[in-house]
py3Dmol code that shows the C-alpha trace and the ligand (Angstrom):
import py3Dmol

protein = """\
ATOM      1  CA  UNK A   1      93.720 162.498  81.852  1.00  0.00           C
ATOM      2  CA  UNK A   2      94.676 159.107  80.824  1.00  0.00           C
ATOM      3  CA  UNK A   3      95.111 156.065  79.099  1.00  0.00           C
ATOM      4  CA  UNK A   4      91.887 155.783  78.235  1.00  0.00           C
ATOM      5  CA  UNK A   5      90.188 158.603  75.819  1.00  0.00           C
ATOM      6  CA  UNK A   6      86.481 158.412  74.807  1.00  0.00           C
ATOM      7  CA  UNK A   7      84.227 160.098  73.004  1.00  0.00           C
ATOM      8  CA  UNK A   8      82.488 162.891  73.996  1.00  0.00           C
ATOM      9  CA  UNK A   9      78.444 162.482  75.296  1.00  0.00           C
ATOM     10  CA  UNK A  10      76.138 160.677  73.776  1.00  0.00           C
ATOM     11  CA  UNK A  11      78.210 157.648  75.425  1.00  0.00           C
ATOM     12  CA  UNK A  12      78.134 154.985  73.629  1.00  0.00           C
ATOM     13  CA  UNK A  13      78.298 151.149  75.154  1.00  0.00           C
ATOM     14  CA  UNK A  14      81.810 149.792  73.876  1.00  0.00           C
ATOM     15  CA  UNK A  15      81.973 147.087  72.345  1.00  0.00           C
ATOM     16  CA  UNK A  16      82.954 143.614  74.526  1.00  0.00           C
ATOM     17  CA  UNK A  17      86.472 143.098  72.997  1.00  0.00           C
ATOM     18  CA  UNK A  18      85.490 139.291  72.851  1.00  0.00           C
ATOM     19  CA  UNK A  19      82.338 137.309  72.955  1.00  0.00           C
ATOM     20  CA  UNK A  20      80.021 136.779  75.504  1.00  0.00           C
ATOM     21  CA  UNK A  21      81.048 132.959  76.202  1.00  0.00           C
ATOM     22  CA  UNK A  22      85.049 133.688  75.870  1.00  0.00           C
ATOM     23  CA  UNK A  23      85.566 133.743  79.327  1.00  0.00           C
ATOM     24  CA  UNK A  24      83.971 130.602  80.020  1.00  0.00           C
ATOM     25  CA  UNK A  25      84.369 128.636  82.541  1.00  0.00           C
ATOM     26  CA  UNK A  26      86.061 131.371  85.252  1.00  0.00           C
ATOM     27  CA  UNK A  27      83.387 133.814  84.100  1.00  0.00           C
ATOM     28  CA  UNK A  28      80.395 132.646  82.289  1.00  0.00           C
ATOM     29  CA  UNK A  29      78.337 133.723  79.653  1.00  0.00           C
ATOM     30  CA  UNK A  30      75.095 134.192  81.723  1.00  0.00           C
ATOM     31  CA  UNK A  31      77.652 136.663  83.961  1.00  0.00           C
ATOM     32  CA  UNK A  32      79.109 138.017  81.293  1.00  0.00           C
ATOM     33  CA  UNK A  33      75.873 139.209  79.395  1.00  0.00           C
ATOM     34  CA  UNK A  34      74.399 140.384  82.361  1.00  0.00           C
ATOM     35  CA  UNK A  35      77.394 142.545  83.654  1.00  0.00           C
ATOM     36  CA  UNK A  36      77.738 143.823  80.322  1.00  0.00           C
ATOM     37  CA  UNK A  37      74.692 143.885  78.718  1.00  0.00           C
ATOM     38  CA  UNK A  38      72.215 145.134  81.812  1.00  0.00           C
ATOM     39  CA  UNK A  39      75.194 146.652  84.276  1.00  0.00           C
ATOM     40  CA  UNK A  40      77.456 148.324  82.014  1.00  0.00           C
ATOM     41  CA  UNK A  41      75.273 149.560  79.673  1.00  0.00           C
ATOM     42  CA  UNK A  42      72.388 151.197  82.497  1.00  0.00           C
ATOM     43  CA  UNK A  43      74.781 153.167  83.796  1.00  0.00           C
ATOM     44  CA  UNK A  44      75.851 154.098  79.917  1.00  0.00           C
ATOM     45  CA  UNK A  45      72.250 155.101  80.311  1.00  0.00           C
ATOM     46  CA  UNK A  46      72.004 156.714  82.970  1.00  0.00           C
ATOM     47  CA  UNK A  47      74.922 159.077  82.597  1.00  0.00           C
ATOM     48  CA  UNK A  48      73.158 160.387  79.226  1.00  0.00           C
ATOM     49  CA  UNK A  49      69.947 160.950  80.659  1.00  0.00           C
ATOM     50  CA  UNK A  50      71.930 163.214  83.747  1.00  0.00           C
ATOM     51  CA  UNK A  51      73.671 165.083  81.479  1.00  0.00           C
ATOM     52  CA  UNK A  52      71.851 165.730  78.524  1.00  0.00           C
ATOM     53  CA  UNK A  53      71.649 169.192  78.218  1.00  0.00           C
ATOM     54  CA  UNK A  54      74.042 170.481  81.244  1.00  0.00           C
ATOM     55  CA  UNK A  55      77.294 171.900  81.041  1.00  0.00           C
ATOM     56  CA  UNK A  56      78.715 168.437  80.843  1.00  0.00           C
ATOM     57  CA  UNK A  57      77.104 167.349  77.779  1.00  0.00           C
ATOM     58  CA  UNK A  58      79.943 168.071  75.182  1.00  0.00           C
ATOM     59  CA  UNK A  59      82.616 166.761  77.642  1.00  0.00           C
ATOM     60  CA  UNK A  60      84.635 163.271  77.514  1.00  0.00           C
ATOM     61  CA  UNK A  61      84.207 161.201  79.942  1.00  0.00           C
ATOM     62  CA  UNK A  62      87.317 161.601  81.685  1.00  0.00           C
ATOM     63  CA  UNK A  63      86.232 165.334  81.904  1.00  0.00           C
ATOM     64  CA  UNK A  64      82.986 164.457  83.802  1.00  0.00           C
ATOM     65  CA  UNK A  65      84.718 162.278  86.013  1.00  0.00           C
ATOM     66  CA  UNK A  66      87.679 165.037  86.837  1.00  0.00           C
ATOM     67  CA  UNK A  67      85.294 167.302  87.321  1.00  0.00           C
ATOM     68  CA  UNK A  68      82.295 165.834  89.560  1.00  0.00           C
ATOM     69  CA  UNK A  69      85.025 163.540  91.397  1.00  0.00           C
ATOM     70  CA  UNK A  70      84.738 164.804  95.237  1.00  0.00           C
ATOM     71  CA  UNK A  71      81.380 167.195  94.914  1.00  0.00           C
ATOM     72  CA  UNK A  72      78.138 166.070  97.170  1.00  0.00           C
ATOM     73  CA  UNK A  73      75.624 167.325  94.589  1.00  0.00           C
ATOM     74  CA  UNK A  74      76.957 165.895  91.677  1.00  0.00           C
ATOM     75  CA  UNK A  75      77.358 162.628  92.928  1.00  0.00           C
ATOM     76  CA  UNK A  76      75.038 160.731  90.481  1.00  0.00           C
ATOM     77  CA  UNK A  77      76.648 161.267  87.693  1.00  0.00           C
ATOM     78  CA  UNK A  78      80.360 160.871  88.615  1.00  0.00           C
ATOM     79  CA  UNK A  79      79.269 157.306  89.834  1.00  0.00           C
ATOM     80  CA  UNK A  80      78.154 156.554  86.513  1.00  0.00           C
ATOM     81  CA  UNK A  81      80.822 157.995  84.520  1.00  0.00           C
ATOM     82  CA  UNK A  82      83.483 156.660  86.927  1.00  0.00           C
ATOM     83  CA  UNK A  83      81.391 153.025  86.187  1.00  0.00           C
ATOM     84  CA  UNK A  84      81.643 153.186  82.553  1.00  0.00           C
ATOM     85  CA  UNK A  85      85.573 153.719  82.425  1.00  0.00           C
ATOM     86  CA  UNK A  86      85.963 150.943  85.384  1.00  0.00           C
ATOM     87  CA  UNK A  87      83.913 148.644  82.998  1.00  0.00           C
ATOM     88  CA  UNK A  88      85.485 149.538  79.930  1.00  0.00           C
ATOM     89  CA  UNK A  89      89.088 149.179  81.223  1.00  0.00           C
ATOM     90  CA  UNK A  90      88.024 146.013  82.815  1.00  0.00           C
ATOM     91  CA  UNK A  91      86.656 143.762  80.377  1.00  0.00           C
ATOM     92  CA  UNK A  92      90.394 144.917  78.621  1.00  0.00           C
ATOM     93  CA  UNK A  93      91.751 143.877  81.844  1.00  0.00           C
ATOM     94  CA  UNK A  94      90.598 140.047  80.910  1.00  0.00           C
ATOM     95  CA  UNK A  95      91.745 137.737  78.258  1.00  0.00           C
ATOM     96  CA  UNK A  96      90.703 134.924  77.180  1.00  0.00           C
ATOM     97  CA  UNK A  97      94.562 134.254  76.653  1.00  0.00           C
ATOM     98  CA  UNK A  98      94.690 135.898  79.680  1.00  0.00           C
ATOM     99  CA  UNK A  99      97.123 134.721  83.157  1.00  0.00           C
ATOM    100  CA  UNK A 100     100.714 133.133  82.681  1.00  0.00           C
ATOM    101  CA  UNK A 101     104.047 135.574  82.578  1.00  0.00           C
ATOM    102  CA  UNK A 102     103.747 139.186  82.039  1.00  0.00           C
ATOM    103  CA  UNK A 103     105.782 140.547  79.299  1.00  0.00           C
ATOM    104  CA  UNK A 104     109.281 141.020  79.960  1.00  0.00           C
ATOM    105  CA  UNK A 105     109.696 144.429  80.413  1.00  0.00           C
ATOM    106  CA  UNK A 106     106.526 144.635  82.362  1.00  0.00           C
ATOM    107  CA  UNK A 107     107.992 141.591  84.909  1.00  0.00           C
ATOM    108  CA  UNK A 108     110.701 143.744  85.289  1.00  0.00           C
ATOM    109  CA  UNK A 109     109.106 146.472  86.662  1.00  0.00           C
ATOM    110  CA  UNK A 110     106.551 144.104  88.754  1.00  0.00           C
ATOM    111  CA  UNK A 111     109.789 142.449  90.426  1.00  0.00           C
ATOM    112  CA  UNK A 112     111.351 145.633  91.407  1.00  0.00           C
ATOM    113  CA  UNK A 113     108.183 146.579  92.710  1.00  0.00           C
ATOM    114  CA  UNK A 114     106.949 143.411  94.499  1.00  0.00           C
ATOM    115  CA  UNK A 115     109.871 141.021  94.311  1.00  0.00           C
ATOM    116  CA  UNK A 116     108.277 138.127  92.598  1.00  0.00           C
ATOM    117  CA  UNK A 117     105.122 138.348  90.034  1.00  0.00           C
ATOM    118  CA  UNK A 118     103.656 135.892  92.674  1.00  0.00           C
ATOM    119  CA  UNK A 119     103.839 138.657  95.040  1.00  0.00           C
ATOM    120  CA  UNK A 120     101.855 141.077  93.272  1.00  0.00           C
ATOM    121  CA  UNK A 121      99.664 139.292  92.747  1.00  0.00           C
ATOM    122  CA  UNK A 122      99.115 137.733  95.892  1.00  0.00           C
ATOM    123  CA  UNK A 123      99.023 141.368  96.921  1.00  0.00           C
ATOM    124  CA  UNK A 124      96.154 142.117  94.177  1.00  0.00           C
ATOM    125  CA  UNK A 125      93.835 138.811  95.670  1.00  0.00           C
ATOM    126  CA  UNK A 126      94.375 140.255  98.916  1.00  0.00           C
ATOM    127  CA  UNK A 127      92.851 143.617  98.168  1.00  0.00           C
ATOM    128  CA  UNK A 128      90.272 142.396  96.070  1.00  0.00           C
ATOM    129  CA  UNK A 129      89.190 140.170  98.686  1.00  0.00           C
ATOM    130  CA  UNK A 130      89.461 142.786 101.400  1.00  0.00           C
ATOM    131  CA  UNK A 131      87.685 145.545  99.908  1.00  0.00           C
ATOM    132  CA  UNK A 132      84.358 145.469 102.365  1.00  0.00           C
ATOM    133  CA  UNK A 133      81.778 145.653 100.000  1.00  0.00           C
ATOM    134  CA  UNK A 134      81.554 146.986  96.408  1.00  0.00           C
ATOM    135  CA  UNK A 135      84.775 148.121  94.903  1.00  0.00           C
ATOM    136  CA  UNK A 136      87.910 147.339  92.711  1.00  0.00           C
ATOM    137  CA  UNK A 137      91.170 146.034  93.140  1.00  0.00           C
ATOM    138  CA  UNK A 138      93.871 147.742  90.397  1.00  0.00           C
ATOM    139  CA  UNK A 139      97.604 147.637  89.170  1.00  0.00           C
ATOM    140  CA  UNK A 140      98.835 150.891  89.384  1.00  0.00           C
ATOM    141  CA  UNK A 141     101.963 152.507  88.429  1.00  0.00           C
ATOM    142  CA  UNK A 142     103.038 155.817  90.720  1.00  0.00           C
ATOM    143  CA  UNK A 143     105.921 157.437  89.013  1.00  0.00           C
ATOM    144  CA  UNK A 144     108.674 154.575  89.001  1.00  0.00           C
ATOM    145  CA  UNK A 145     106.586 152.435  91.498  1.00  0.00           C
ATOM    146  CA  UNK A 146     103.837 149.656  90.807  1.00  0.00           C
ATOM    147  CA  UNK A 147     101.275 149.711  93.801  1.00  0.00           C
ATOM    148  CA  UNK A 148      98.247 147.579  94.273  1.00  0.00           C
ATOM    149  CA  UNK A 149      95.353 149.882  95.539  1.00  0.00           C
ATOM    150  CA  UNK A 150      92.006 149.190  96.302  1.00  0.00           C
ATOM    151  CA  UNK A 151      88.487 151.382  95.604  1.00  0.00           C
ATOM    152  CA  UNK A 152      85.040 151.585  97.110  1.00  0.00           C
ATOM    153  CA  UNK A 153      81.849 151.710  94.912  1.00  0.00           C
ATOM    154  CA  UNK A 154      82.430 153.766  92.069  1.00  0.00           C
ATOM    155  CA  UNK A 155      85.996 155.505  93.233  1.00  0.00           C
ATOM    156  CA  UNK A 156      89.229 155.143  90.530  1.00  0.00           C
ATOM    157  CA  UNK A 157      92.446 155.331  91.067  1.00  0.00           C
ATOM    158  CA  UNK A 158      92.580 158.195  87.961  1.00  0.00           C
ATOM    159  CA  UNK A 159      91.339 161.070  90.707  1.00  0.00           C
ATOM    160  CA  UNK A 160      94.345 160.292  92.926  1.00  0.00           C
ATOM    161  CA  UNK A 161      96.312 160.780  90.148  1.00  0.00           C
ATOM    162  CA  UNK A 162      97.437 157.198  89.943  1.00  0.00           C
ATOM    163  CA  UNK A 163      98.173 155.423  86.431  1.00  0.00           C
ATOM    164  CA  UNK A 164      95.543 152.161  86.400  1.00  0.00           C
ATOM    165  CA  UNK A 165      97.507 149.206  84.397  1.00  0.00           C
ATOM    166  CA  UNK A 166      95.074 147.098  85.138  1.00  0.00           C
ATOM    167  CA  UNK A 167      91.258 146.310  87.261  1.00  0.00           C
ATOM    168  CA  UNK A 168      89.235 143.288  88.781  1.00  0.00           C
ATOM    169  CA  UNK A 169      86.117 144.274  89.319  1.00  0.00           C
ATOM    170  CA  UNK A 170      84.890 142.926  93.371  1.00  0.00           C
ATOM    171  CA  UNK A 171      81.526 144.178  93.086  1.00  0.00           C
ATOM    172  CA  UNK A 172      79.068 140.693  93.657  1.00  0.00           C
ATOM    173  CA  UNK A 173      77.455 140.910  90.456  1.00  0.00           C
ATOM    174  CA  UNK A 174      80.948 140.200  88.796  1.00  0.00           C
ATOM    175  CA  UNK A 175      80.629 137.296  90.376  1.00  0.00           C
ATOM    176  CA  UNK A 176      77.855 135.905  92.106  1.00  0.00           C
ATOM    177  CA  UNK A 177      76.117 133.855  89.832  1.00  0.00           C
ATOM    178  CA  UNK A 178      79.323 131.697  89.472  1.00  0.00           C
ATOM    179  CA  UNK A 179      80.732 131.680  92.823  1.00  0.00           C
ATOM    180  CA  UNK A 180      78.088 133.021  95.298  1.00  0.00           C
ATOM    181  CA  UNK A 181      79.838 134.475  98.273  1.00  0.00           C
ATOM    182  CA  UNK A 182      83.394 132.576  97.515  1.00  0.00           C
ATOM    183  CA  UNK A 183      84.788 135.554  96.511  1.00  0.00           C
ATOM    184  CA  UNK A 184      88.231 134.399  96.390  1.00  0.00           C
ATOM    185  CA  UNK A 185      87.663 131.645  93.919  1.00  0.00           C
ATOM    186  CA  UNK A 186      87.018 134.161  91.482  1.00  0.00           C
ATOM    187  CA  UNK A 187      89.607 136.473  92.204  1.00  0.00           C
ATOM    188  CA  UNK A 188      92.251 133.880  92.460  1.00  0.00           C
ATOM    189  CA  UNK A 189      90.869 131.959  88.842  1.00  0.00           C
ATOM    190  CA  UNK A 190      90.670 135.815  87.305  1.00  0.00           C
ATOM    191  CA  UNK A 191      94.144 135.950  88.329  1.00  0.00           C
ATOM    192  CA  UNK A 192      95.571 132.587  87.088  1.00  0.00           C
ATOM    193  CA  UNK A 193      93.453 132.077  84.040  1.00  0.00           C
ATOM    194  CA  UNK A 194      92.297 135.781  82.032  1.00  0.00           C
ATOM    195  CA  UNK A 195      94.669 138.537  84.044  1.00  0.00           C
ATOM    196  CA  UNK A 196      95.946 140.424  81.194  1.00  0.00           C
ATOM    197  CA  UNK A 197      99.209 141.014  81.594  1.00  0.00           C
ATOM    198  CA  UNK A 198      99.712 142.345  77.861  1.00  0.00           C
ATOM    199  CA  UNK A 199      97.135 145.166  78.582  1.00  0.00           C
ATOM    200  CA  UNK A 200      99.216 146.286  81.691  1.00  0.00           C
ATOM    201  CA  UNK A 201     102.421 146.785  79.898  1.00  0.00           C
ATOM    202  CA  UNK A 202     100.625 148.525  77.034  1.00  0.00           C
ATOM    203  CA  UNK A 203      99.134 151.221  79.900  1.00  0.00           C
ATOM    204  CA  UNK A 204     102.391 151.519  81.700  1.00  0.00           C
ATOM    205  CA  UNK A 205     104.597 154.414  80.974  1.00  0.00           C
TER     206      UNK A 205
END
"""
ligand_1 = """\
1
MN
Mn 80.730 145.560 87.514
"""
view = py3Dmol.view(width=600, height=400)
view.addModel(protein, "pdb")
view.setStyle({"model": 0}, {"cartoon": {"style": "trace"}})
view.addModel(ligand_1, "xyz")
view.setStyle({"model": 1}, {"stick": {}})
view.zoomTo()
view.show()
């Protein structure tokens, strides 16, 4: 179902794919460990405990989230599965080399898309700053088309059948204890200083 394959249940947490402080100063270390270490891995947690011995148990997680996406009752544990890939693809998301030029062939595709790399992602800080409430902003590719969409709570762009390239994750505690309510700031320092660009071109295709 995507880019992304995991293993099958027990989840484990994935590793961070740097440390805790390498995002410092646009996201610090106290954010960091929390949204990793508490957010990340509860709903790790969580998703075990629903679906420990259910017909879901021996599936990978893009499985559970294909098949839960949409239905009332099983709402519970598609949020958490659908919060464990958002994470996951979203620390990848950042660098701590992160921001500057996409790779060529990747600023290609963004300027037939948007124009100007500027554009998208002016167009990316606008979503992430519009989405009321919880949510995501994402890169997408649609066919030959890069789109900027936007998600509420838990919702990916994977059940719309959408190609993520890349996420920023809106919800406050990505943010709150460095910015408070200034939203913006973060999305617009995500942008300029850890976007990663590289990770994008590797997921488009
Ligand atoms: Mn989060």
């Amino acid at each position: 179902m995507s880019n992304q394959k995991t293993e099958n249940a027990p989840y484990v947490l994935p590793p961070l794919p740097y440390a805790d402080n390498a995002l410092d100063p646009v996201i610090s270390a106290n954010t960091l460990s929390f949204h990793y270490g508490k957010h990340h891995k509860t709903y790790v947690d969580n998703l075990n405990k629903l679906i420990a011995g259910t017909e879901l148990a021996d599936s990978s997680l893009e499985d559970v989230i294909a098949s839960t996406a949409g239905q009332a009752d099983k709402t519970g544990v598609f949020n958490n599965a659908a919060q464990i890939w958002n994470h996951t693809f979203y620390w990848k998301s950042l660098s701590p080399k992160g921001g500057g030029e996409p790779p060529a062939a990747l600023k290609n595709k963004i300027e037939a898309s948007f124009e100007t790399v500027e554009a998208c992602k002016k167009e990316l800080a606008t979503a992430a700053t519009t989405q009321f409430g919880s949510g995501w902003a994402w890169l997408v590719q649609d066919g030959d088309k890069l789109k900027v969409v936007k998600t509420s709570n838990a919702d990916l762009p994977l059940t719309s059948g959408l190609k993520p390239l890349l996420t920023i994750d809106v919800w406050e505690h990505a943010y709150y204890l460095d910015y408070q309510n200034r939203r913006v700031d973060y999305v617009n320092a995500v942008l300029d200083k850890l976007i990663n660009w590289g990770f994008a071109a590797d997921n488009h295709g």
